[in-house]
Structures are given as C-alpha cells and as structure tokens.
C-alpha positions in Angstrom: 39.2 -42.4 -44.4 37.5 -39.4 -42.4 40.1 -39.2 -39.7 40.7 -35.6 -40.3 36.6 -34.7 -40.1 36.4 -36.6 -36.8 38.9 -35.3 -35.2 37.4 -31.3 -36.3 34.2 -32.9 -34.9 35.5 -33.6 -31.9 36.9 -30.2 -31.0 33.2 -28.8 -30.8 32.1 -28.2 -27.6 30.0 -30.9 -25.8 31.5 -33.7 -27.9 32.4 -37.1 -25.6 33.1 -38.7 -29.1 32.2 -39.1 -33.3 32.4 -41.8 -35.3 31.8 -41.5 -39.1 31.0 -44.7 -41.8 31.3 -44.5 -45.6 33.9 -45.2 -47.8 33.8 -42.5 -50.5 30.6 -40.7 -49.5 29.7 -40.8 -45.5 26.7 -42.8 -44.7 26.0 -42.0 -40.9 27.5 -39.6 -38.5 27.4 -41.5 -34.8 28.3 -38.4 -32.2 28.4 -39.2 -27.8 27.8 -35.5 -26.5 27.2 -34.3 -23.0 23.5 -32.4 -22.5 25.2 -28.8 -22.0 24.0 -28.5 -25.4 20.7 -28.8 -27.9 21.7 -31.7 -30.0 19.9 -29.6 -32.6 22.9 -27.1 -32.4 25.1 -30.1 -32.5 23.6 -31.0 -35.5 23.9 -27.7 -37.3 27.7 -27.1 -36.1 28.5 -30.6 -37.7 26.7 -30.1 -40.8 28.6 -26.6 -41.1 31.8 -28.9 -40.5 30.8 -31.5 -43.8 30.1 -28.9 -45.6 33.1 -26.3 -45.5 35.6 -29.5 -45.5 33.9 -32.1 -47.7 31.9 -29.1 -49.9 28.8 -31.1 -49.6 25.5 -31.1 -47.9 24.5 -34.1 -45.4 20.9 -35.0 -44.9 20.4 -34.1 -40.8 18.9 -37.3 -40.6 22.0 -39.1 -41.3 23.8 -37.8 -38.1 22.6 -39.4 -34.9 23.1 -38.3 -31.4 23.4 -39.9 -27.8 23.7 -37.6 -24.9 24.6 -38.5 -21.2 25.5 -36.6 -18.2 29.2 -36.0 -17.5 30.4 -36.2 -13.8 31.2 -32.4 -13.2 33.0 -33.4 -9.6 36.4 -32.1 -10.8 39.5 -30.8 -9.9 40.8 -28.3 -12.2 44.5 -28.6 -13.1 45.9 -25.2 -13.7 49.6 -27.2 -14.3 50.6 -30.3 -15.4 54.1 -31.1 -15.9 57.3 -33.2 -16.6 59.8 -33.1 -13.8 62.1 -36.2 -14.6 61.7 -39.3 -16.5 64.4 -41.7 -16.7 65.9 -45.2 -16.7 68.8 -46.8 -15.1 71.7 -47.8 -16.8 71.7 -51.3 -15.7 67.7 -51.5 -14.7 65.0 -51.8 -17.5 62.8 -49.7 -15.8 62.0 -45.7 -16.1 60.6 -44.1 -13.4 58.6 -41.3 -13.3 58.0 -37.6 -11.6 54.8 -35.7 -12.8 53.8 -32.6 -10.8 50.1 -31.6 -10.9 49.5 -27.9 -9.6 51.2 -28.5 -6.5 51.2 -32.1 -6.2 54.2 -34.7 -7.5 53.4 -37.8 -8.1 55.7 -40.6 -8.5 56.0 -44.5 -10.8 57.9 -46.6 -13.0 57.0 -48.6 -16.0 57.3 -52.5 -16.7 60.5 -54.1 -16.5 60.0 -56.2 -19.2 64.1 -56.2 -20.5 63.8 -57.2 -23.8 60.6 -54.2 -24.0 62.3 -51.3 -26.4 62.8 -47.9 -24.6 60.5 -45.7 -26.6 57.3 -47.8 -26.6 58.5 -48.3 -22.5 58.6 -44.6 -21.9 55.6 -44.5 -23.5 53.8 -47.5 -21.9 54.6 -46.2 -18.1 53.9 -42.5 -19.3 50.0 -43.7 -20.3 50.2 -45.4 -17.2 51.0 -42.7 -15.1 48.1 -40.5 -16.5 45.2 -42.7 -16.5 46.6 -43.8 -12.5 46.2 -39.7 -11.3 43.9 -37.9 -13.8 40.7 -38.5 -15.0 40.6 -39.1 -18.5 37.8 -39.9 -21.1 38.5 -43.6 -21.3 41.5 -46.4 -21.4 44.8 -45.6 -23.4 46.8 -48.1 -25.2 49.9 -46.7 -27.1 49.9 -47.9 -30.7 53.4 -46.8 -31.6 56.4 -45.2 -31.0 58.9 -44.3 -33.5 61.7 -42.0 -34.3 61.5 -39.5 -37.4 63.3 -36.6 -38.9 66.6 -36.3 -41.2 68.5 -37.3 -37.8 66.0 -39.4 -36.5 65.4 -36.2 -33.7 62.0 -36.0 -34.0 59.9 -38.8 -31.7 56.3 -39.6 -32.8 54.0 -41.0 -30.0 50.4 -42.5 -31.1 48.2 -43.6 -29.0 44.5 -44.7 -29.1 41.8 -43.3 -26.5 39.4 -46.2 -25.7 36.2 -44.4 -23.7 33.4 -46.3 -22.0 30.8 -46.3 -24.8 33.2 -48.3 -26.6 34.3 -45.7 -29.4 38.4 -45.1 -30.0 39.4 -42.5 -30.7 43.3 -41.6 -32.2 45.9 -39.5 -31.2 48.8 -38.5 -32.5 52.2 -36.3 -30.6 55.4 -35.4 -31.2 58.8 -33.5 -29.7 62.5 -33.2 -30.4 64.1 -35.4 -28.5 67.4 -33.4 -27.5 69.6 -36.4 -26.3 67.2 -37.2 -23.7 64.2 -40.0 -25.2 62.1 -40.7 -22.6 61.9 -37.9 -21.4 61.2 -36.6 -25.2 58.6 -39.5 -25.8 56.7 -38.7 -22.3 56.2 -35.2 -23.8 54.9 -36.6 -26.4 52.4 -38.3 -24.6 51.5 -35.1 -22.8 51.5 -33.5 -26.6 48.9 -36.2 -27.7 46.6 -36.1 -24.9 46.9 -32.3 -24.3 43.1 -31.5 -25.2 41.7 -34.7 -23.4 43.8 -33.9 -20.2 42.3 -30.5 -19.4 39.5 -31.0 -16.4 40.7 -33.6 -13.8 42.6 -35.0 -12.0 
C-alpha cells in the first residue's frame, strides 16, 4: 500500500529502515535510524516526505523513532564488479567471479538440478554478496522472471531481511543479451546497489 513512501523514506540519510501501517490513511510511521542525526530532523524530513507525496499533514506524534549505533569499522569499496558468471553445459551449477577494488572472489551456487536457472543465478548471486560484503541484513530472492516484448528484459526481486526484524523490498532489472546469468547477477547488483555501498 505505501511501498513507494517507504522506499523515499528510506533514501534519507541516517535511515537503517521504515515501516508504515494504515490501509487508506497511515496510522504510525515505525523508522530504525543511526544517531548521526537529531531524530527531530528525522522527523521533519519525513513529514516533508507525507506531505509533498500523500498532500497531507501527519501528526509528529504518529511517527516513532529507534536509533542505534552503526559499526563504522569499514572498508570502502571504490569498485564492485561482474567478471564472469556462468554454468556448465552438463553441471547444474554457476560459478562465480566478483572483483572488489582489487580483490576477486570466487563461488558457485546450489546444484539442486531440477532448480530453474534464473532463480539459481540469482540464489548463488545473493549468496555471494552477503559471504564478502557487509550488508544491512539477510537476503532471500523472491523472484525471478523474464519480461519485455521478447522476453529480454530480466527482473530480479529480492527481499532485505535486517537484524531488527524489518524487510525491506527490492526490485532490479537488465537486458539480458544472450547471456542470463550473467544478466540476472546484474540484476542483483542493480537491486542492491544503494544497500551495497560501505563494506565489504
């Protein structure tokens, strides 16, 4: 119902996480932030947000706040990227080569055989990142699937459980140019581009 205010929520600065109840009108605002900033500000920025997408006015008291400290021990990753993914002809496995600023790191999915390509690709490619980077919580992808007037278009979701037990949903997409899992791991990347960007 309010995916679209959540996620603009979550793009302000010092959000972990938002959660927002209602069904036609919203009822409470739930919002995980870090302590970088006044949760006064917080308040303001998402009341601005409410108001300029929903044109109307929230009581402040409606919109509640937890702050905790974020672990600021990181590694900044200047480059993330794709070198290979692929999958043997007669194996039901991809493997897997991500290089992180200098570093390449190496892995292969399940081989489950009877596990469809796409949602494999996509499985291993989750695995991959939460094994070498730090991110915000636990993935599980939802679904995989093919779109477009030639079916060239692949459309990765996956959902972003973190450790305060919010979930948060994300959604990417690429053209997949004769090569899909190598199309649905940039996907991935696509979906989890904003969460990705800190450490590894």
């Amino acid at each position: 119902m309010f995916e679209d205010l959540v996620e603009k929520i979550n793009k302000l600065d010092g959000i972990i996480s938002c959660k927002i109840t209602g069904n036609d009108d919203i009822d409470e605002v739930h919002i995980i932030a870090d302590k970088k900033r006044n949760p006064k500000r917080i308040v303001r920025d998402v009341e601005t947000i409410i108001l300029v997408n929903q044109d109307k006015d929230i009581d402040h008291k409606k919109i509640s706040i937890a702050q905790f400290e974020q672990n600021e021990e990181k590694h900044d990753i200047d480059r993330l990227e794709i070198i290979s993914i692929f999958k043997e002809n007669n194996n039901p496995i991809c493997h897997y080569r991500l290089k992180i600023n200098d570093n390449i790191f190496e892995g292969q999915s399940s081989d489950y055989p009877d596990e469809p390509l796409m949602y494999k690709a996509a499985s291993g490619m989750a695995k991959m990142l939460e094994k070498y980077i730090k991110l915000p919580g636990k993935l599980r992808v939802e679904n995989v699937f093919k779109t477009g007037l030639r079916d060239e278009i692949v459309i990765v979701q996956v959902t972003l459980f973190n450790e305060h037990g919010m979930e948060e949903r994300l959604l990417g997409s690429t053209y997949i140019n004769q090569d899909l899992p190598l199309a649905v791991g940039k996907a991935c990347l696509k979906a989890l581009n904003r969460k990705i960007v800190g450490s590894y």
